[in-house]
C-alpha positions as CSV (number, residue, x, y, z in Angstrom):
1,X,65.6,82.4,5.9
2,X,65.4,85.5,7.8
3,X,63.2,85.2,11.5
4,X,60.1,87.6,10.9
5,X,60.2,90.0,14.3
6,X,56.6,89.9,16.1
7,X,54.7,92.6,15.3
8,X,53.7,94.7,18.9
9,X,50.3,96.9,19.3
10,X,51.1,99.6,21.1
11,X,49.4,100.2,24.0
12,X,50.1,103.6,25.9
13,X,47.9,102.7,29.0
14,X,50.2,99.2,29.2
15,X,53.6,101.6,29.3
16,X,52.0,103.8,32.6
17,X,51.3,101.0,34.4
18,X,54.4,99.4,34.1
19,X,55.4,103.0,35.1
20,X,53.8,102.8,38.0
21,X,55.1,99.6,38.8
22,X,58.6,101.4,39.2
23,X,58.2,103.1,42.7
24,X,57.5,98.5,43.4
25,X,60.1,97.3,41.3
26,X,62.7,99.7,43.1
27,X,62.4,99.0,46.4
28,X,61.6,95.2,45.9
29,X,64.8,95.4,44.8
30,X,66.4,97.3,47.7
31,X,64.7,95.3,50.2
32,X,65.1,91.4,48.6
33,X,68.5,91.9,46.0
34,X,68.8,92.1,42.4
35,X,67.2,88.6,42.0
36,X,64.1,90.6,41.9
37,X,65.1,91.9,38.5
38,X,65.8,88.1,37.2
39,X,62.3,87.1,38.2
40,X,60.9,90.0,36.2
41,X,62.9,89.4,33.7
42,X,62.0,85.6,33.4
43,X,58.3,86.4,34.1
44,X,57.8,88.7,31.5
45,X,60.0,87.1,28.7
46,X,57.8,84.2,28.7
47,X,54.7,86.1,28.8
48,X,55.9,87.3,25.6
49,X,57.1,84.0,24.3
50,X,54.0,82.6,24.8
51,X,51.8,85.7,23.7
52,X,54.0,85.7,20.2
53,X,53.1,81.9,19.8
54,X,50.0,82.2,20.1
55,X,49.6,85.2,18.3
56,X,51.1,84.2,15.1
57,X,48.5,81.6,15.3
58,X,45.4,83.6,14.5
59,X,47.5,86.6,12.9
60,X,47.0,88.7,15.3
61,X,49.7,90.9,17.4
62,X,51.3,90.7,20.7
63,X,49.9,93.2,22.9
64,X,51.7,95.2,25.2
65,X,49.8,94.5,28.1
66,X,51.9,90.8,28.2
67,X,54.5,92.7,29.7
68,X,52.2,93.8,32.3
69,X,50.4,90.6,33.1
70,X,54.4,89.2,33.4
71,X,55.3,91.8,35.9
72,X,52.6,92.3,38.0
73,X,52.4,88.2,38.3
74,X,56.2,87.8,38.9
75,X,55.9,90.7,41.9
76,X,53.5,88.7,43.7
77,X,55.7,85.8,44.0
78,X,58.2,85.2,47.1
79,X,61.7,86.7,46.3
80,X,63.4,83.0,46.1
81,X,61.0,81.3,44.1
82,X,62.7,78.9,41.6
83,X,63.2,80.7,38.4
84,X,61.2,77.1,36.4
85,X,58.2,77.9,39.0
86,X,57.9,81.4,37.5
87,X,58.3,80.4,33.9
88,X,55.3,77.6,34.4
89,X,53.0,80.2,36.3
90,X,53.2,83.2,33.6
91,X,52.8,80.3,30.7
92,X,49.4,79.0,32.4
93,X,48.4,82.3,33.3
94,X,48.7,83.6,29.1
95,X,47.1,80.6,27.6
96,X,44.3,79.9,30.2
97,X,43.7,83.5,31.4
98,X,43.6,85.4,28.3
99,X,44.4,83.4,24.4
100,X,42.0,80.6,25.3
101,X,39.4,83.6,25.6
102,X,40.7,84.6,21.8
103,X,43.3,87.2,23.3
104,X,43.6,90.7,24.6
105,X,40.2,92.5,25.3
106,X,38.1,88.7,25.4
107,X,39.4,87.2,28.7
108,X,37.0,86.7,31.6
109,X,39.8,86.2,34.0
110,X,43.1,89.1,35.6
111,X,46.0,86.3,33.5
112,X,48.5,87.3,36.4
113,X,46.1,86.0,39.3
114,X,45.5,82.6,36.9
115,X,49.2,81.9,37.1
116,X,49.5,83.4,40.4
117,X,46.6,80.4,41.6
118,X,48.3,78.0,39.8
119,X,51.6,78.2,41.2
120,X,49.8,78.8,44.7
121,X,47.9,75.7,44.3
122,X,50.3,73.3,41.8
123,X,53.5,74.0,43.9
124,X,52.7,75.5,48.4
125,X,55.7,74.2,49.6
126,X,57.8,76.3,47.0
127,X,55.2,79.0,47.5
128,X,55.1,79.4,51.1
129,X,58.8,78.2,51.8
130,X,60.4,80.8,50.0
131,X,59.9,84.2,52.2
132,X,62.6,86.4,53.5
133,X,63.4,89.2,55.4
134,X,64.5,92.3,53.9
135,X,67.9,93.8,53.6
136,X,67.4,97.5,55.5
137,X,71.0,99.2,55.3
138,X,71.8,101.1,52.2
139,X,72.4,100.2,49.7
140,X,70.4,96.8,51.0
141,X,69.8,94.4,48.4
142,X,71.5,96.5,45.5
143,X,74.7,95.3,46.0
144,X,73.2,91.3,46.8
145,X,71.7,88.7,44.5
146,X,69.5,87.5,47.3
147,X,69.0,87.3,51.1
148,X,69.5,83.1,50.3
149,X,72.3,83.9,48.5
150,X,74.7,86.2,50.9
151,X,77.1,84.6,53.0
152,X,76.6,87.0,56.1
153,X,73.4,88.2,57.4
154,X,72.3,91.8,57.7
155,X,73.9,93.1,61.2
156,X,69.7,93.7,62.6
157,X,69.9,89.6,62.0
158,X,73.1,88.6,63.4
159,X,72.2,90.1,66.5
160,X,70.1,87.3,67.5
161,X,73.2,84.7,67.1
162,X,71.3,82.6,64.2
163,X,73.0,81.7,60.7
164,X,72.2,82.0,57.4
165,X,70.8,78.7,57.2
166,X,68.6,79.3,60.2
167,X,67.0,81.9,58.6
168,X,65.8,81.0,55.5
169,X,62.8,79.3,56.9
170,X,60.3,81.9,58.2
171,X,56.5,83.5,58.9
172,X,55.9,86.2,57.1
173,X,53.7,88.8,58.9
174,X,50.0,87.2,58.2
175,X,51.1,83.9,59.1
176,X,52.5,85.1,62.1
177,X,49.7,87.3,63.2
178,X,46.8,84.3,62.7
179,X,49.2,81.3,64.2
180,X,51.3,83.3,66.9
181,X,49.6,86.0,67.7
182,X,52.6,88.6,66.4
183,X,51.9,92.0,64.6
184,X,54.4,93.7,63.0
185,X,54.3,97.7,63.3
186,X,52.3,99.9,61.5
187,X,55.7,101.8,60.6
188,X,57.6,98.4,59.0
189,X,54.2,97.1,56.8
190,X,53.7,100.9,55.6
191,X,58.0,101.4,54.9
192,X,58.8,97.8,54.4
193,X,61.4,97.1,56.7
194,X,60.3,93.8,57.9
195,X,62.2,91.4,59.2
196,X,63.6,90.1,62.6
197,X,63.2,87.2,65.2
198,X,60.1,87.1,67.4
199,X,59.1,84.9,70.0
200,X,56.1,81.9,69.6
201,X,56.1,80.1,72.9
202,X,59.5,78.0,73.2
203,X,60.7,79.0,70.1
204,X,62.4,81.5,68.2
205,X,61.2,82.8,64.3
206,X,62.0,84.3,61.7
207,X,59.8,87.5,60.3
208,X,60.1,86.9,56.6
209,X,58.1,89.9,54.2
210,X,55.8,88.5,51.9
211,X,56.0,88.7,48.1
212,X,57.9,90.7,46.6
213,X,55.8,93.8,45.3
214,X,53.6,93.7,48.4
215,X,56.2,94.8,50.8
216,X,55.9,98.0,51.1
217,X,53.0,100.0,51.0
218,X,54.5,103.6,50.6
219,X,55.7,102.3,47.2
220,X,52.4,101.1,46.3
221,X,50.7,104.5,47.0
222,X,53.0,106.7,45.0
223,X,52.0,104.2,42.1
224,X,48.7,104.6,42.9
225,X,48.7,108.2,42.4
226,X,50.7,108.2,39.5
227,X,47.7,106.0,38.1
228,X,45.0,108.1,39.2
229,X,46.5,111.2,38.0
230,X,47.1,110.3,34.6
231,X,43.6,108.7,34.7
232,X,45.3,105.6,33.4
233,X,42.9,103.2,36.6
234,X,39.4,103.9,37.6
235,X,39.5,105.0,40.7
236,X,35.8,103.1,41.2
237,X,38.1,99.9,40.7
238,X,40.8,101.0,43.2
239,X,39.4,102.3,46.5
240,X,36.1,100.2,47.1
241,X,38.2,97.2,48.0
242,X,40.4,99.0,50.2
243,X,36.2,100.2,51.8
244,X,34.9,97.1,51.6
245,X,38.2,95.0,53.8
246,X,38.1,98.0,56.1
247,X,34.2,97.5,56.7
248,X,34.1,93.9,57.4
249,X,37.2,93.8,59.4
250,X,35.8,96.5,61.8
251,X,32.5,94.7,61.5
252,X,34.0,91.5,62.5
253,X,36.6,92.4,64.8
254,X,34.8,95.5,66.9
255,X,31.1,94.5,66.2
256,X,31.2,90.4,66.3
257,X,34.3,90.6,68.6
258,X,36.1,87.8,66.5
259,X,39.6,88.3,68.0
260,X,41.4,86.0,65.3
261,X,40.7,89.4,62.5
262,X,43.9,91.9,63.4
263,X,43.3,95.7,63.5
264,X,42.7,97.9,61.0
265,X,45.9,99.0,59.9
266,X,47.2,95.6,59.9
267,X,44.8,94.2,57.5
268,X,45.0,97.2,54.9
269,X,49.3,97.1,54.8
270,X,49.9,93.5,55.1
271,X,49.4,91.0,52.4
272,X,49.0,91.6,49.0
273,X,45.3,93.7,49.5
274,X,46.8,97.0,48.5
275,X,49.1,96.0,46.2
276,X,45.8,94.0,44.3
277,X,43.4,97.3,44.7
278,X,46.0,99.0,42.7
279,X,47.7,97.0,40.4
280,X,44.8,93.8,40.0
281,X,41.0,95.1,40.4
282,X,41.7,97.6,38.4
283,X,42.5,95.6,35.4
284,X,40.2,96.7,32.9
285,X,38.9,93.6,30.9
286,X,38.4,91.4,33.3
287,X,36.1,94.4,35.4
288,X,33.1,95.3,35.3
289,X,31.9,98.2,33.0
290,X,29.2,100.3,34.5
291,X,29.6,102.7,37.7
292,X,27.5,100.7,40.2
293,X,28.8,97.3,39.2
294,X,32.4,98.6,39.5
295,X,31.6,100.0,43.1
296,X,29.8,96.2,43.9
297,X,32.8,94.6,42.0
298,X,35.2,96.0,44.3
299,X,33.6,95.9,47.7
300,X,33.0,92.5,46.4
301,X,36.5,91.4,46.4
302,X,38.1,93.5,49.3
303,X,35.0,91.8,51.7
304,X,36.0,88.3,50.5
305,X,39.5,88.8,51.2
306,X,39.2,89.2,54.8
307,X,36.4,87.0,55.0
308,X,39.1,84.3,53.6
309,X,42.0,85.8,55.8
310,X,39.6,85.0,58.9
311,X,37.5,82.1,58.2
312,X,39.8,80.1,55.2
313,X,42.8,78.2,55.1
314,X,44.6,80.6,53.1
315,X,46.4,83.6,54.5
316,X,46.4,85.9,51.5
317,X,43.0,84.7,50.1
318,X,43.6,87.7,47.2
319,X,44.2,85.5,44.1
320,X,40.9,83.6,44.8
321,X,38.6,86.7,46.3
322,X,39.8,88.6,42.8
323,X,38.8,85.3,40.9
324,X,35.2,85.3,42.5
325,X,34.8,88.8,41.2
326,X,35.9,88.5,37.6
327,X,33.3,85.3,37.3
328,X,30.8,87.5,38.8
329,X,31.6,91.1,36.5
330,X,29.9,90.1,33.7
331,X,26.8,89.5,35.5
332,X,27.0,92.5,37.2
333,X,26.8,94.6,34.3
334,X,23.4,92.8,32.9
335,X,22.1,93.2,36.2
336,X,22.7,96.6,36.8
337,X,21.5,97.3,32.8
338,X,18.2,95.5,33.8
339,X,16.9,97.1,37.0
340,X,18.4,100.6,35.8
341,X,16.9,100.6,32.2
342,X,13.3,101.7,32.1
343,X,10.8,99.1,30.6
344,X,9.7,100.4,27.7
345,X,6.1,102.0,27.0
346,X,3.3,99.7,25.9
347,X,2.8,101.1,21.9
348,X,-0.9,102.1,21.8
349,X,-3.3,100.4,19.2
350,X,-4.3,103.0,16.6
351,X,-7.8,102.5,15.2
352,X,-8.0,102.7,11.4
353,X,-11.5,101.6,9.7
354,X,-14.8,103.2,9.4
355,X,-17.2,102.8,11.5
């Protein structure tokens, strides 16, 4: 008996954003090997698998926009993260974040940060353990499986006279700005190019550079513009939480004079905040509708990411600031709808008998 193929709706908005995604893809690549590639692979072949099952279920079709859930989850994930780990993640992320809600178009909740928050929360040491720094000499990590992988470091890291096995524990550059007091350049978080030793006290530590598609920020940008051009994001979606991090962190930093908030430019290029204003708020099911909720909606999310970053106990804080604003969206959009639509008129009793 022949296996029926899946039948695919086509979804031209789904094919640009993975378009966009390339300019990411490419230099994640470059900078953590061609294990990057394996991840995405693995990511988005089970966030097919599990689409198609449940799919075939209540007859409907698998949706292009799997694909995209799969790679914008597997990009925020370290570079070394065990290959089972990414699987789980995109599984959870499908069925919870998106077919328990009946499928595409229903879902309350962005199915990449559901499995993203699920792996955070189901599996830290595997999470936080598995950071890197980045290859930097061309043809960097196109010609390596992975930095945890090579047999030699990269000559900027053999400098410092540690070994391979030294170096795969490290801080990446939030973790070492809140708990050491080190900021990486404005030049490596905007390129990439992080990596290195720095000094904590007594001891010496590794820079490692985050997950993999939030490494660089100039890649990030040209994807954003490739979005906004072809008008394939809202651009109400994608620059009020970039606004609303920049306000509070000047607020808190310049105006309360709360030291442990970093400048500016730190808190825009490190992390995964500009890589989520692109790529996750401005996912279009689980956003808000109107023009004012969207604005709310995102300065929403970009406040709570640096209130987390200052005040919580996670350093990233995205997954769960972007969670808070897709439980509040639908709200939003009744709220807006009630104080903006115009009570209507009392209707005027018309007499009608003789006198």
């Amino acid at each position: 008996m022949p296996i029926k193929l899946p039948d695919i709706q086509k979804q031209k908005i789904m094919v640009k954003v993975l378009y966009a995604l390339l300019p990411v893809i490419v230099t994640a690549t470059y900078f953590f090997g061609l294990r990057v590639l394996a991840v995405l692979a693995v990511s988005m072949l089970f966030a097919f698998l599990t689409e198609w099952f449940m799919a075939s279920r209540r007859g409907g079709k698998v949706t292009q926009a799997c694909f995209v859930t799969g790679a914008l989850y597997a990009l925020s994930l370290p570079p070394s993260i065990p290959f089972w780990i990414t699987a789980v993640g995109i599984v959870v992320g499908i069925l919870f974040g998106k077919e328990l809600f009946g499928g595409f178009g229903k879902n309350v909740f962005n199915p990449a940060i559901v499995g993203r928050a699920f792996v955070w929360l189901s599996f830290p040491l595997q999470m936080t353990n598995q950071f890197v720094p980045v290859f930097r000499d061309f043809p960097g990590g196109f010609i390596h499986w992975s930095m945890t992988a090579t047999e030699e470091l990269p000559e900027y890291l053999r400098q410092s006279g540690q070994d391979v096995v030294d170096a795969m524990t490290s801080a990446t550059p939030m973790v070492a700005s809140k708990s050491f007091d080190y900021e990486v350049g404005f030049l490596d978080l905007f390129t990439g190019a992080i990596g290195g030793f720095f000094e904590a006290g007594e001891q010496t530590l590794l820079l490692g550079a985050g997950s993999m598609g939030e490494v660089s920020a100039a890649a990030i940008l040209l994807g954003a513009a490739y979005l906004l051009y072809t008008k394939t994001a809202q651009w109400r979606l994608m620059i009020p939480p970039i606004l609303g991090a920049s306000a509070l962190c000047l607020f808190l930093r310049y105006g309360l004079g709360v030291e442990t908030v970093p400048p500016l430019h730190f808190t825009l290029f490190s992390g995964a905040l500009l890589f989520a204003a692109v790529f996750m708020v401005t996912e279009p099911v689980s956003a808000p509708k109107l023009p004012k909720s969207q604005w709310i909606y995102g300065l929403f999310i970009g406040m709570m990411i640096v209130f987390f970053r200052s005040y919580g106990i996670f350093y990233g804080a995205v997954a769960f600031s972007i969670l808070l604003g897709n439980m509040i969206a639908p709200s939003l959009d009744l709220w807006i709808k009630r104080f903006t639509t115009p009570a209507p008129k009392p209707k005027v009793a018309s007499g009608g008998g003789k006198a």
